[in-house]
N, CA and C atoms as an extended XYZ file, in Angstrom:
591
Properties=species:S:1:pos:R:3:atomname:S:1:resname:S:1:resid:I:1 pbc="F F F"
N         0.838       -1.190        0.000 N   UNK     1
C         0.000        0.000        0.000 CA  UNK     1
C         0.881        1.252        0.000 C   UNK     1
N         0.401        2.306       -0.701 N   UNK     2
C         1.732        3.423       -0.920 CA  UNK     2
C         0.836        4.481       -0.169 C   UNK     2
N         1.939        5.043        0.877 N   UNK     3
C         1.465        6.056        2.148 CA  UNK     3
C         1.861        7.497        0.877 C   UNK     3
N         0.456        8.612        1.588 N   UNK     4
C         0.812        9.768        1.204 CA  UNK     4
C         2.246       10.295        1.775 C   UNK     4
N         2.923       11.159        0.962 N   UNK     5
C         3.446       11.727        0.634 CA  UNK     5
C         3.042       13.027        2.067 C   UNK     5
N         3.598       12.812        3.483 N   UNK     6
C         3.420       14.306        4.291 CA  UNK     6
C         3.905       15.584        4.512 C   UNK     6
N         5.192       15.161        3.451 N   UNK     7
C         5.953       16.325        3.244 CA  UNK     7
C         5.997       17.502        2.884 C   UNK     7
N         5.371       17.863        1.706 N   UNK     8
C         4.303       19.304        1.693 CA  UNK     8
C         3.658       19.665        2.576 C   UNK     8
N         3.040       18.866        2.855 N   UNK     9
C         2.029       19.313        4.547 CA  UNK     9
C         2.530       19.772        5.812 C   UNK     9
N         3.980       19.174        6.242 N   UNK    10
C         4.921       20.071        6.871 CA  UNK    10
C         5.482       20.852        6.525 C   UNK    10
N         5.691       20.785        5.038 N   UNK    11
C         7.035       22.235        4.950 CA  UNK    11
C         5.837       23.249        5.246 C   UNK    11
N         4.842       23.210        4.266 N   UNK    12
C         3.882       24.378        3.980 CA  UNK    12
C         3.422       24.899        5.722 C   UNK    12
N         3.464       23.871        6.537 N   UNK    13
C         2.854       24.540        7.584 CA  UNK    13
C         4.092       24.930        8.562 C   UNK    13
N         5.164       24.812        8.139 N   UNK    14
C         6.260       25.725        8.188 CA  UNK    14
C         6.712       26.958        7.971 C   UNK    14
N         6.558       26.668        6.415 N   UNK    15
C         7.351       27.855        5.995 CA  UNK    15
C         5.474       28.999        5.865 C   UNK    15
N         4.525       28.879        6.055 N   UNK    16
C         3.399       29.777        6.094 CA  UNK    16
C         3.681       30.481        7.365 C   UNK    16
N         3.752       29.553        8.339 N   UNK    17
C         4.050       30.281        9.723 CA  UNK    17
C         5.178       30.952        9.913 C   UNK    17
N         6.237       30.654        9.735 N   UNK    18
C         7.921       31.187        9.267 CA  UNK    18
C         7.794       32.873        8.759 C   UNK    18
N         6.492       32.943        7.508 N   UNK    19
C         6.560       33.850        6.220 CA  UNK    19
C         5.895       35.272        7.353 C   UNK    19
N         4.238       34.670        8.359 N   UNK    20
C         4.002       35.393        8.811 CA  UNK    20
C         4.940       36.221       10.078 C   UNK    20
N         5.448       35.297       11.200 N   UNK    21
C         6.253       35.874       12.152 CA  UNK    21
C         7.802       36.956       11.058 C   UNK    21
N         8.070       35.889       10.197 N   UNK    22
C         9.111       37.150        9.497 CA  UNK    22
C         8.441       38.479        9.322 C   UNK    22
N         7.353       38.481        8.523 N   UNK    23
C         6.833       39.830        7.871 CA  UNK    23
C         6.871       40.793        9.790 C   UNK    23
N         6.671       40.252       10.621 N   UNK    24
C         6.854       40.978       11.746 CA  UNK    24
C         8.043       41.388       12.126 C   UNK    24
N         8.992       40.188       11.868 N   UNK    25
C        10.385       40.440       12.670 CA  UNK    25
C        11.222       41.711       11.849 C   UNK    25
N        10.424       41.455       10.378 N   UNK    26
C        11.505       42.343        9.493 CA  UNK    26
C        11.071       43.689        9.129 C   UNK    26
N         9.795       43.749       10.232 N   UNK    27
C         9.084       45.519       10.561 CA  UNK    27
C         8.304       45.419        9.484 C   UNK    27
N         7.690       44.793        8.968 N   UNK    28
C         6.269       45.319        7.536 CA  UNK    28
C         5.060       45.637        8.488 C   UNK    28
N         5.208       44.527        9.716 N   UNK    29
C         3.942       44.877       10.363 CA  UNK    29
C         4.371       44.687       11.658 C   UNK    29
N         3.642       45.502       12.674 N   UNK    30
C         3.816       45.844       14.295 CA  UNK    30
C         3.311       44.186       14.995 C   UNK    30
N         3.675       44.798       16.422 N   UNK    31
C         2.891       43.367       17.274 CA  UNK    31
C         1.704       43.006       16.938 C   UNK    31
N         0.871       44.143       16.605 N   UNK    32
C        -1.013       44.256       16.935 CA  UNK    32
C        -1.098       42.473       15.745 C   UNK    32
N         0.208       42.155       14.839 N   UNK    33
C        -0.417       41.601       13.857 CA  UNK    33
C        -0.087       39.653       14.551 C   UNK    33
N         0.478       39.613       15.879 N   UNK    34
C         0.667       38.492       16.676 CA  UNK    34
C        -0.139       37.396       16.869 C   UNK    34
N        -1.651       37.898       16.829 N   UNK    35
C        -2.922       36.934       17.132 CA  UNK    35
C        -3.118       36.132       15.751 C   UNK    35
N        -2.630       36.995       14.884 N   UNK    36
C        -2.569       36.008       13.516 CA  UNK    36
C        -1.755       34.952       13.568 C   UNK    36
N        -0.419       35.470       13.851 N   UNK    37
C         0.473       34.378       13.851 CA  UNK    37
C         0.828       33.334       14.802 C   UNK    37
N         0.167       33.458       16.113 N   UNK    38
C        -0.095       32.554       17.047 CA  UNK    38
C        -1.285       31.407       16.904 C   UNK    38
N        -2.215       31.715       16.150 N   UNK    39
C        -3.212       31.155       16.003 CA  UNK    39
C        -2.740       30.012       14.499 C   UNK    39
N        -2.074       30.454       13.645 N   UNK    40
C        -1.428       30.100       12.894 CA  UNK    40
C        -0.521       28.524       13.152 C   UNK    40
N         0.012       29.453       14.400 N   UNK    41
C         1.098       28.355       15.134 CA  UNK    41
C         0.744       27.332       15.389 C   UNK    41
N        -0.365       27.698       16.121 N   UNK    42
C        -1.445       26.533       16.830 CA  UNK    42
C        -1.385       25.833       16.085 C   UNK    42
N        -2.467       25.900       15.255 N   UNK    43
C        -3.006       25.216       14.531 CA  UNK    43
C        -2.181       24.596       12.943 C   UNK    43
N        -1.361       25.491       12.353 N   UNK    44
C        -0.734       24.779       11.182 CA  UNK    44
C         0.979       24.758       11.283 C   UNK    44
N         1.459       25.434       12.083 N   UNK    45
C         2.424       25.688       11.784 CA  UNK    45
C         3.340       24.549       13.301 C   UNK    45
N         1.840       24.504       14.213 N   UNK    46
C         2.046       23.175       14.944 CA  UNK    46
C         1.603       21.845       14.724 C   UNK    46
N         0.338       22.106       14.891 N   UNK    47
C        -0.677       20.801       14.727 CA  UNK    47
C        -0.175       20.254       13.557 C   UNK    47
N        -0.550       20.800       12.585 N   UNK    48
C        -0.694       20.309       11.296 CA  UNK    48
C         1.064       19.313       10.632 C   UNK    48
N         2.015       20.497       10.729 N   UNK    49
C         3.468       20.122       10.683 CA  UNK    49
C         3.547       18.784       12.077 C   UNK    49
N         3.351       18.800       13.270 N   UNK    50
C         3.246       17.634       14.109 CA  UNK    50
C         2.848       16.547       13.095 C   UNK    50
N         1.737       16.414       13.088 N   UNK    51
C         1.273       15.708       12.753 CA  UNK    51
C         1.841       15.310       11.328 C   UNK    51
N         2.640       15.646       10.472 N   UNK    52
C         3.152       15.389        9.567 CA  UNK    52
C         4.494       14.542        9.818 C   UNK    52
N         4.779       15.426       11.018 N   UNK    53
C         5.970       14.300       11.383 CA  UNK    53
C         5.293       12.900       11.719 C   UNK    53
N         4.486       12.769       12.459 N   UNK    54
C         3.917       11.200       13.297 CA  UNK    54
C         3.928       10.662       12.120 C   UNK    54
N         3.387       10.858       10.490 N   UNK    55
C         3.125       10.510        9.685 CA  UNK    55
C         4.264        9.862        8.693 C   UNK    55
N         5.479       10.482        8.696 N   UNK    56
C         6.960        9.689        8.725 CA  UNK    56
C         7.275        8.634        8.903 C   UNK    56
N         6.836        8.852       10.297 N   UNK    57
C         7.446        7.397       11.054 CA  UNK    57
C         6.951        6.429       10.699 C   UNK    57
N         5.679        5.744        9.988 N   UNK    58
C         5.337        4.771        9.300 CA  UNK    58
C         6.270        4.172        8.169 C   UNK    58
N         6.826        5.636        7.623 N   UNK    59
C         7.750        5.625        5.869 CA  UNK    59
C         9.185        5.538        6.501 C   UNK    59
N         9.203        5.501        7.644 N   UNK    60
C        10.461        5.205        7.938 CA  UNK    60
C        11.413        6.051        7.790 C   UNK    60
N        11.029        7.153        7.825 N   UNK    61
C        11.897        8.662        7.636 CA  UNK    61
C        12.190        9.553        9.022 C   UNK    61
N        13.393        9.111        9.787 N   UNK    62
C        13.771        9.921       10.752 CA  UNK    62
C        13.988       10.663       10.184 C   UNK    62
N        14.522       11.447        9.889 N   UNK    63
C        14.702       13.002        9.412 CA  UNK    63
C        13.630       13.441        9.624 C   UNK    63
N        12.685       13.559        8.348 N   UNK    64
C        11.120       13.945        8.297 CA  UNK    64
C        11.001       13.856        9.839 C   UNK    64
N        10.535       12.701       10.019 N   UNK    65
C        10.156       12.558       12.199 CA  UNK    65
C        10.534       13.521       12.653 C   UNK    65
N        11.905       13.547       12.886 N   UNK    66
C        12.278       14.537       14.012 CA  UNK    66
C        11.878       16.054       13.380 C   UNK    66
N        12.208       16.436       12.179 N   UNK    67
C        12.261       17.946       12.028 CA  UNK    67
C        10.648       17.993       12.084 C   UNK    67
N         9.719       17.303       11.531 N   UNK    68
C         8.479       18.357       11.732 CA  UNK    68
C         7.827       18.021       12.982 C   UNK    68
N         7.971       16.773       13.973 N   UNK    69
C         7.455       16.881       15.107 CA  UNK    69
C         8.538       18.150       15.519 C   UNK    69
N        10.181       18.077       15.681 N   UNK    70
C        10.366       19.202       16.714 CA  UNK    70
C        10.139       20.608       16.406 C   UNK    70
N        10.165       21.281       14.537 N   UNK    71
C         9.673       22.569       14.523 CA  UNK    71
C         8.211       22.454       14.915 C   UNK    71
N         7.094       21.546       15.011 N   UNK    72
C         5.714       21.976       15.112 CA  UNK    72
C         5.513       21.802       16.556 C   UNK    72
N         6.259       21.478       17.478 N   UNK    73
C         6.864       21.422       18.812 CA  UNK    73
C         6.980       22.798       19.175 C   UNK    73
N         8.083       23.635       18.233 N   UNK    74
C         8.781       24.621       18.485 CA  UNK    74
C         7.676       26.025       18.512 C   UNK    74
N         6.751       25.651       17.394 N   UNK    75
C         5.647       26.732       16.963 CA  UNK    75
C         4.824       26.570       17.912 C   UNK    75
N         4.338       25.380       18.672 N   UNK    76
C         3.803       25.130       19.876 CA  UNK    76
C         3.915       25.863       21.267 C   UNK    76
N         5.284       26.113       21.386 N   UNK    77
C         5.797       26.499       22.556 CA  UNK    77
C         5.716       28.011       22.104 C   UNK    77
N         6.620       28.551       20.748 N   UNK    78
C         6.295       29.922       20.161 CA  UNK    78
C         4.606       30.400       20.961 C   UNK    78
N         3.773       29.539       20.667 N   UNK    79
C         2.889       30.653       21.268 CA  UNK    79
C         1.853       29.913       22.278 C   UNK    79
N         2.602       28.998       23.073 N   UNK    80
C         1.722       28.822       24.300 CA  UNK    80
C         2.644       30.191       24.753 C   UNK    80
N         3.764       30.150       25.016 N   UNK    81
C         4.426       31.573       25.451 CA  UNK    81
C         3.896       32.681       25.653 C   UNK    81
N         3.895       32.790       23.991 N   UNK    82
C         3.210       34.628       24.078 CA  UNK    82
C         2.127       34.729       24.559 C   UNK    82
N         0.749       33.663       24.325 N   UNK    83
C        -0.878       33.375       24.713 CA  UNK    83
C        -0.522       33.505       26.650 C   UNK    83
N         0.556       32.729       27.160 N   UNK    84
C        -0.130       32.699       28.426 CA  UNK    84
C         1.225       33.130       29.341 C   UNK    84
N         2.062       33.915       29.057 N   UNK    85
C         3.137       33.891       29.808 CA  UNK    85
C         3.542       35.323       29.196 C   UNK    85
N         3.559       36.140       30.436 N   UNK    86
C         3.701       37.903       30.349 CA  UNK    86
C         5.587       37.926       29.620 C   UNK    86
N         5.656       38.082       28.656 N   UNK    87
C         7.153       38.018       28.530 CA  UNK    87
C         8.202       38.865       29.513 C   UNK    87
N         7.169       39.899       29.748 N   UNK    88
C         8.262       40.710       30.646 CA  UNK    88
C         8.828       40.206       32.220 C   UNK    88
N         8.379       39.171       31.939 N   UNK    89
C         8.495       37.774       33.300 CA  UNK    89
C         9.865       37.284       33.226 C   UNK    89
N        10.249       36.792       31.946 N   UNK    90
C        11.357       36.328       31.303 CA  UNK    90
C        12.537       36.812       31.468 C   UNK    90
N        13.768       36.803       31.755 N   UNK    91
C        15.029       37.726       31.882 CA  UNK    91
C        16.059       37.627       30.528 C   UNK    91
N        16.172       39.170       30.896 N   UNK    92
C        16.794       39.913       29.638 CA  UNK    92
C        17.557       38.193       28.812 C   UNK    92
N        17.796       38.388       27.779 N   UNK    93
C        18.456       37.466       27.003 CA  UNK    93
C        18.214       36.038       27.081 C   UNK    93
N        16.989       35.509       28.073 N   UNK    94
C        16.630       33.846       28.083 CA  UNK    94
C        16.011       34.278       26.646 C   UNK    94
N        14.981       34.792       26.435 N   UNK    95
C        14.645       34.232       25.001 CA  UNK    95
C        15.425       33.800       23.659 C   UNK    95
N        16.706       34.922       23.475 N   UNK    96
C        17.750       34.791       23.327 CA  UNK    96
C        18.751       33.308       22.949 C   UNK    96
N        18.817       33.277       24.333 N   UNK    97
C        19.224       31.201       24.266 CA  UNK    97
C        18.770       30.454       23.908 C   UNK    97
N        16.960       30.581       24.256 N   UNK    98
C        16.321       29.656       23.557 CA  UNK    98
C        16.690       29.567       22.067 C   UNK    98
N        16.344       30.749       21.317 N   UNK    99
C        16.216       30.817       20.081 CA  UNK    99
C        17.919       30.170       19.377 C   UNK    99
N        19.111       30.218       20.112 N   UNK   100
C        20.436       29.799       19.908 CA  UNK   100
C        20.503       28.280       20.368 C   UNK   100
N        19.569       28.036       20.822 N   UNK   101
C        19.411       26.722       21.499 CA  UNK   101
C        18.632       26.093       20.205 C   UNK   101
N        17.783       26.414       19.565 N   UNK   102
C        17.051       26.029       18.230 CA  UNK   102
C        17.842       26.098       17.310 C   UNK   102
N        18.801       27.148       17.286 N   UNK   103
C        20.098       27.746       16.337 CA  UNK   103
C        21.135       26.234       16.133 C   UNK   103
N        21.504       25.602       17.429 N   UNK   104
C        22.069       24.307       17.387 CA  UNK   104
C        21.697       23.739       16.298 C   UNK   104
N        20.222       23.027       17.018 N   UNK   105
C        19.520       21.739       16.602 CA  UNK   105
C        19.272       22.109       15.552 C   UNK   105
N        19.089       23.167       14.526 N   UNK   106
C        18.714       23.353       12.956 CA  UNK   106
C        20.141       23.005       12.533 C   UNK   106
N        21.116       23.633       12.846 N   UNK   107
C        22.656       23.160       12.492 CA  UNK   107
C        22.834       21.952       12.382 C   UNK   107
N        22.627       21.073       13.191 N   UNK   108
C        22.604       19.594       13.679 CA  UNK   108
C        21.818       18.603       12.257 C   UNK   108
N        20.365       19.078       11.924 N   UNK   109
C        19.871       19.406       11.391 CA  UNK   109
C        20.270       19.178        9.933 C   UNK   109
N        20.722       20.258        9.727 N   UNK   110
C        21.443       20.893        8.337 CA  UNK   110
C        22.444       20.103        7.816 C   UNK   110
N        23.540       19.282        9.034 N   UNK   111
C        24.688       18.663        8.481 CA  UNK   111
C        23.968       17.427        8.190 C   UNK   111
N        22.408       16.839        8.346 N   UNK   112
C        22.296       15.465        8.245 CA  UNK   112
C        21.583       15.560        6.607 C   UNK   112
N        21.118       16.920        6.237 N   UNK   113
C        20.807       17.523        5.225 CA  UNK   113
C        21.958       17.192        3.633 C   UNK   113
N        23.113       17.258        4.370 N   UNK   114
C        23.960       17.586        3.440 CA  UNK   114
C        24.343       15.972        2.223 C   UNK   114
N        23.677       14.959        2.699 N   UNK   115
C        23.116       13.697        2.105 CA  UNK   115
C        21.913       13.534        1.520 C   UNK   115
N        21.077       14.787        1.646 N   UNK   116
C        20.007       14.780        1.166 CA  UNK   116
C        20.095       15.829       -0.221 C   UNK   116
N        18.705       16.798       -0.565 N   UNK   117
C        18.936       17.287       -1.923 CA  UNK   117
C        19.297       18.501       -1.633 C   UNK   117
N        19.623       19.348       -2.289 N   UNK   118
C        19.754       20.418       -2.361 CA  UNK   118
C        19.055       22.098       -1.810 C   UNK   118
N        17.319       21.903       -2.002 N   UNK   119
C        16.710       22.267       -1.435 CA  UNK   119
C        16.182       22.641       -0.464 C   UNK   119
N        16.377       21.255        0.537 N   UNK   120
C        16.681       20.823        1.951 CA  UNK   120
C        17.795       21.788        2.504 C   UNK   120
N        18.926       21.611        1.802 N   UNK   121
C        19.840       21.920        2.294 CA  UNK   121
C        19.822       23.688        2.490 C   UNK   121
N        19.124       24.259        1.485 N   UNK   122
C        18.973       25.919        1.652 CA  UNK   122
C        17.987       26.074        2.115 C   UNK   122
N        17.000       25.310        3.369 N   UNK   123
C        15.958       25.411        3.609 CA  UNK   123
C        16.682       26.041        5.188 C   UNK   123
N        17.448       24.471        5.713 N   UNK   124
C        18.215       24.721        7.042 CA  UNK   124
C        19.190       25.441        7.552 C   UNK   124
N        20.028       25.331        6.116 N   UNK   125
C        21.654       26.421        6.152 CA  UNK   125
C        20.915       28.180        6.685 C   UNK   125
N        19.540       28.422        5.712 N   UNK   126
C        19.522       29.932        5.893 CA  UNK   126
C        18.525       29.980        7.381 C   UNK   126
N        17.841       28.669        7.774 N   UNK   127
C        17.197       28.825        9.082 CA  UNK   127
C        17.989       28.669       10.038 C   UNK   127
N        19.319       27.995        9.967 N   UNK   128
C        20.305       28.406       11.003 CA  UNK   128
C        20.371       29.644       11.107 C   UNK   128
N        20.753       30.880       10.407 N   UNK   129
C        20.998       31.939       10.227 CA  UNK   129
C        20.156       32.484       10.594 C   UNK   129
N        18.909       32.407       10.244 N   UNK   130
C        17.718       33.540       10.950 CA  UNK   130
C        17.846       32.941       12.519 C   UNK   130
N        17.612       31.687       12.687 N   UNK   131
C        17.844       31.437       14.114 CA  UNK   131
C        18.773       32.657       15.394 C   UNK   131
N        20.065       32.103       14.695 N   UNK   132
C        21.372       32.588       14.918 CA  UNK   132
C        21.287       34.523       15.033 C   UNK   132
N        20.563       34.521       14.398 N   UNK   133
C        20.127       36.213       14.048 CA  UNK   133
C        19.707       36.841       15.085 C   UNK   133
N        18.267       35.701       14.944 N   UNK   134
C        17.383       36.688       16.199 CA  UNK   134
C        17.476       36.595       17.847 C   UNK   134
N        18.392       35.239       18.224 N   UNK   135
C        19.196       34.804       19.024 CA  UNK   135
C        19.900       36.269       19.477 C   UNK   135
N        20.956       36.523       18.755 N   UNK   136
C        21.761       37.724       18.488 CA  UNK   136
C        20.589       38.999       18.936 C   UNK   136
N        20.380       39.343       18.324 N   UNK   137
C        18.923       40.394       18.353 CA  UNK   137
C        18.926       40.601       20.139 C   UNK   137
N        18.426       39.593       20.418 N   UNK   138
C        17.879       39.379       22.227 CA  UNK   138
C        19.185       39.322       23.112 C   UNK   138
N        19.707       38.411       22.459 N   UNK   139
C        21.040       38.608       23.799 CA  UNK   139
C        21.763       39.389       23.506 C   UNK   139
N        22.226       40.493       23.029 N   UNK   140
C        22.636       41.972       22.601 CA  UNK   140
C        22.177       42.651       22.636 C   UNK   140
N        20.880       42.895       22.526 N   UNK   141
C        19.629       44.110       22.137 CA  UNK   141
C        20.179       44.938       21.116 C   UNK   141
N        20.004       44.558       19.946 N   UNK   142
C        20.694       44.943       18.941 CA  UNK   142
C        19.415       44.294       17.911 C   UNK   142
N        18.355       45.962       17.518 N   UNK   143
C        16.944       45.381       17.109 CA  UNK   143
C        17.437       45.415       15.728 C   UNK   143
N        18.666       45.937       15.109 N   UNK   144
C        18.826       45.655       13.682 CA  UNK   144
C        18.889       43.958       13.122 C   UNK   144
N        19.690       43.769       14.168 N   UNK   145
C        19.645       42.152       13.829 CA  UNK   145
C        18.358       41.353       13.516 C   UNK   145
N        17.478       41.903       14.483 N   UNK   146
C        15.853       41.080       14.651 CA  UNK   146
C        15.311       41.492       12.842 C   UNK   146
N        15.383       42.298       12.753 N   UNK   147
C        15.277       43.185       11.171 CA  UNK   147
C        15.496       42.012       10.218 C   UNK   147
N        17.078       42.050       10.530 N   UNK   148
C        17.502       41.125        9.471 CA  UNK   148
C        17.461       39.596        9.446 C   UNK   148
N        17.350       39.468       10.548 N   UNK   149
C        16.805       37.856       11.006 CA  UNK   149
C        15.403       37.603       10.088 C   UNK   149
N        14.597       38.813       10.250 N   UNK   150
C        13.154       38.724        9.787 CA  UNK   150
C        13.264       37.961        8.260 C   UNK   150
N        14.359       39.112        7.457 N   UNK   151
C        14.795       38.933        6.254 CA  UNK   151
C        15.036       37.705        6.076 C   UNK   151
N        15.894       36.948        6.387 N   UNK   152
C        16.555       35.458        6.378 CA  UNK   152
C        15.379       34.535        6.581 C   UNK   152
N        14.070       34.918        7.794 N   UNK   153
C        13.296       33.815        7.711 CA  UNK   153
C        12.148       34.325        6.684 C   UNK   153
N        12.288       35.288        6.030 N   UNK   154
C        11.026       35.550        4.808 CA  UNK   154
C        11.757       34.131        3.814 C   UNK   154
N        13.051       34.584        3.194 N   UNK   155
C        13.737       33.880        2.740 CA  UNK   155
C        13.808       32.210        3.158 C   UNK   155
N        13.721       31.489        4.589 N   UNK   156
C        13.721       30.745        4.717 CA  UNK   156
C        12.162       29.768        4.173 C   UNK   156
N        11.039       30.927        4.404 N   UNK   157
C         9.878       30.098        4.535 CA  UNK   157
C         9.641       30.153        2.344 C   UNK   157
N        10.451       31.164        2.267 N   UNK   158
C        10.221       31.067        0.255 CA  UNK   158
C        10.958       29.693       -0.112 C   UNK   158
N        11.872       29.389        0.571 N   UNK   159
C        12.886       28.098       -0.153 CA  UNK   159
C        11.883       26.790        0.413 C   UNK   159
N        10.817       26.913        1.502 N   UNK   160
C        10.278       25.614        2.289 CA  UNK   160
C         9.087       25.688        1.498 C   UNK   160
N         8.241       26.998        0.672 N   UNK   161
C         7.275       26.872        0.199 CA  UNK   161
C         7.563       26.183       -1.793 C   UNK   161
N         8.608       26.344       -1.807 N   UNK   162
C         9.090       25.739       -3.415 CA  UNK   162
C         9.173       24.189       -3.003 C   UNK   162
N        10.255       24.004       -2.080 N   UNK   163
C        10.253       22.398       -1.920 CA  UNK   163
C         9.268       21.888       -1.630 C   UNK   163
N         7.791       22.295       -1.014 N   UNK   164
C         6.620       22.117       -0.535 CA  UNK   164
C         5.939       21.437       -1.827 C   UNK   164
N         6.028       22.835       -2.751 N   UNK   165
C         5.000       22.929       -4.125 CA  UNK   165
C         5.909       21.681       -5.062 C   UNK   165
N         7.496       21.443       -5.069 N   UNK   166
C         8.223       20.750       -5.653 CA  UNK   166
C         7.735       19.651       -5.532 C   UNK   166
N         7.856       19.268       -4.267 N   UNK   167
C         7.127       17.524       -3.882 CA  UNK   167
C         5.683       17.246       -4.438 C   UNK   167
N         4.478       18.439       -4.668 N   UNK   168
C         3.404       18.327       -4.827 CA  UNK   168
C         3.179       17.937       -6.058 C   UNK   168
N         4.047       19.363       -6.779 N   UNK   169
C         3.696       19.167       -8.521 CA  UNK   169
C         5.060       17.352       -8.877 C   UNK   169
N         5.655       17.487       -8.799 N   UNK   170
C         6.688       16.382       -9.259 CA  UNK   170
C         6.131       14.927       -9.150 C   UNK   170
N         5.238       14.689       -7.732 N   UNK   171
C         4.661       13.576       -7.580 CA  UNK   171
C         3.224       13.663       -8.839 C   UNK   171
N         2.309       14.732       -9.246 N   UNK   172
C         1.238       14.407       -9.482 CA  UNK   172
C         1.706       14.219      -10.983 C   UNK   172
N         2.706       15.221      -11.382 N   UNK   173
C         2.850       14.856      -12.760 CA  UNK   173
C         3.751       13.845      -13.167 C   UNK   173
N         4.137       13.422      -12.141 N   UNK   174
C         5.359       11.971      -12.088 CA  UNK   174
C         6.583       11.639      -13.084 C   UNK   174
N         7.054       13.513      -13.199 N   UNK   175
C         8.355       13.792      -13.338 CA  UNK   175
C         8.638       15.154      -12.891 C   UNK   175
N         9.947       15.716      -13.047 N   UNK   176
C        10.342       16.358      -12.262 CA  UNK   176
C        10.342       18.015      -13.415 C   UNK   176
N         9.237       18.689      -12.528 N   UNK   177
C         8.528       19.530      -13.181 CA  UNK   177
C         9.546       20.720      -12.603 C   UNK   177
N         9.707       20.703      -11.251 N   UNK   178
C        10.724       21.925       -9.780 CA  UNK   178
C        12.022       21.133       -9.551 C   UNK   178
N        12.860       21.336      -10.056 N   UNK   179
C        13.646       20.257       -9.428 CA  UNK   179
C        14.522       20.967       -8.041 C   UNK   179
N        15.054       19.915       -7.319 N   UNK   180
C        15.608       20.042       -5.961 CA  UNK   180
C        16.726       20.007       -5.735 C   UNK   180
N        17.496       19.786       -6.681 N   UNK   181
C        19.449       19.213       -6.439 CA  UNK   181
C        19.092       17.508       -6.176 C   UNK   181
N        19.951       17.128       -6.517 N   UNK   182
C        20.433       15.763       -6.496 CA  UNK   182
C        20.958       15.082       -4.601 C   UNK   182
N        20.108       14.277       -4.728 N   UNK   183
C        19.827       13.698       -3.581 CA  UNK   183
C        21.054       12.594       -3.061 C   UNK   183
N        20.619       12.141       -2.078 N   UNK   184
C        21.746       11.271       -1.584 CA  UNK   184
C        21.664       10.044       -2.645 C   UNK   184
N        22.664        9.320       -2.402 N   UNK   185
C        22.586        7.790       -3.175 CA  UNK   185
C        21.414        7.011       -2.581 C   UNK   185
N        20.952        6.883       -1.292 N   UNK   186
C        19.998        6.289       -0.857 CA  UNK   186
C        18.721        7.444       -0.387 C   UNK   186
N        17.727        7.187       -1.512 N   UNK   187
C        17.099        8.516       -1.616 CA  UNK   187
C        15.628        8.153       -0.596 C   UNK   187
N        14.970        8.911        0.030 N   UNK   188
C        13.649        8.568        1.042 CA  UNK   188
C        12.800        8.849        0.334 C   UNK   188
N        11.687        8.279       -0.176 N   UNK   189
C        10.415        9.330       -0.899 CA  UNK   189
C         9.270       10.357       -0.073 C   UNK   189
N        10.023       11.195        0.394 N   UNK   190
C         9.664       12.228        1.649 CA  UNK   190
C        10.788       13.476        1.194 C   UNK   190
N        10.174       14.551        1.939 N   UNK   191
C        10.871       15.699        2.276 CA  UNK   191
C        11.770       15.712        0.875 C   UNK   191
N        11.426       15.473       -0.340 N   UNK   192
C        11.812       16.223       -1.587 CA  UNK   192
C        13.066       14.858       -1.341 C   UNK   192
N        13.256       13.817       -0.703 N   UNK   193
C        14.264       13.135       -0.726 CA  UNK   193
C        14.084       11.932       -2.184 C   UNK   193
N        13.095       11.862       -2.631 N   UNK   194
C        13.370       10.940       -4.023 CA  UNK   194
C        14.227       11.753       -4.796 C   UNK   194
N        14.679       11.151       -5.784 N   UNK   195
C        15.430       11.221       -6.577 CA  UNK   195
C        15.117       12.214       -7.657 C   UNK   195
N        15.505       13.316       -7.937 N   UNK   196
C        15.258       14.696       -8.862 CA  UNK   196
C        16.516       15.171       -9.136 C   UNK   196
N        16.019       15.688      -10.291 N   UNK   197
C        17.134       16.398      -11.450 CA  UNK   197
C        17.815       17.578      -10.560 C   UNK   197
């Protein structure tokens, strides 16, 4: 029996949630625009990506597993936070760590990437960086950085919404319509990991 394909279904509820918190981080729009993107979290950019990971683990794809249970984990915590916990509770620069603490595990991440395609690989390399950014941002107070962090994750969630649409269109027309870079020798049919031009 051939399992869907959950990989679009996480990136997209990734990189949608990614696209909205950037458009904030990188100043297009103020806080007032937060209830969007928390609600977002909740529901797609957690639930939905979660649940894409559980959906892996049948296909036998750790990778897939871990990255969309722990980013839809991550979007989880993103806004049980803000919903129920006064930030000004928090001390100067913990948010900071956290976000350098995510900065790791995308790194971590990224090098297991580098066997996989290409796509993948500029999905994590530039979400280290926004990580790493806005990390920077908080434990410095240095709001240019948060700016440009924003930038890097607009950018991050554009490279997760191509590999998204890549996996979608490539499977229905059952050749390679988006291609991704060239994959490992032992390719997963997940997360853009089959085999493409």
């Amino acid at each position: 029996m051939k399992l869907a394909n959950p990989a679009p279904l996480g990136l997209t509820g990734f990189a949608l949630t990614t696209w909205l918190l950037s458009l904030v981080n990188a100043g297009y729009y103020t806080g007032t625009s937060i209830p969007l993107v928390l609600a977002t979290a909740f529901a797609f950019g957690g639930t939905a990506q979660f649940c894409a990971g559980l959906m892996e683990m049948p296909r036998g794809n750790t990778f897939g597993f871990v990255a969309f249970c722990a980013y839809g984990a991550f979007w989880w915590t993103f806004a049980l936070f803000l919903e129920f916990f006064p930030h000004a509770t928090v001390p100067a620069g913990f948010v900071g760590w956290w976000l350098a603490a995510w900065g790791v595990f995308s790194l971590a991440m990224f090098v297991g990437t580098l066997a996989l395609n290409r796509a993948l690989q500029a999905i994590f390399l530039v979400l280290v960086i926004t990580f790493f950014l806005l990390a920077a941002a908080d434990l410095f107070a240095i709001p240019e950085l948060k700016t440009v962090g924003g930038y890097f994750g607009l950018l991050t969630a554009l490279l997760a919404f191509y590999l998204a649409a890549a996996e979608i269109i490539n499977e229905t027309h059952g050749h390679v319509v988006l291609p991704v870079g060239a994959p490992a020798p032992k390719p997963v049919a997940s997360l853009g990991l089959h085999k493409a031009a």
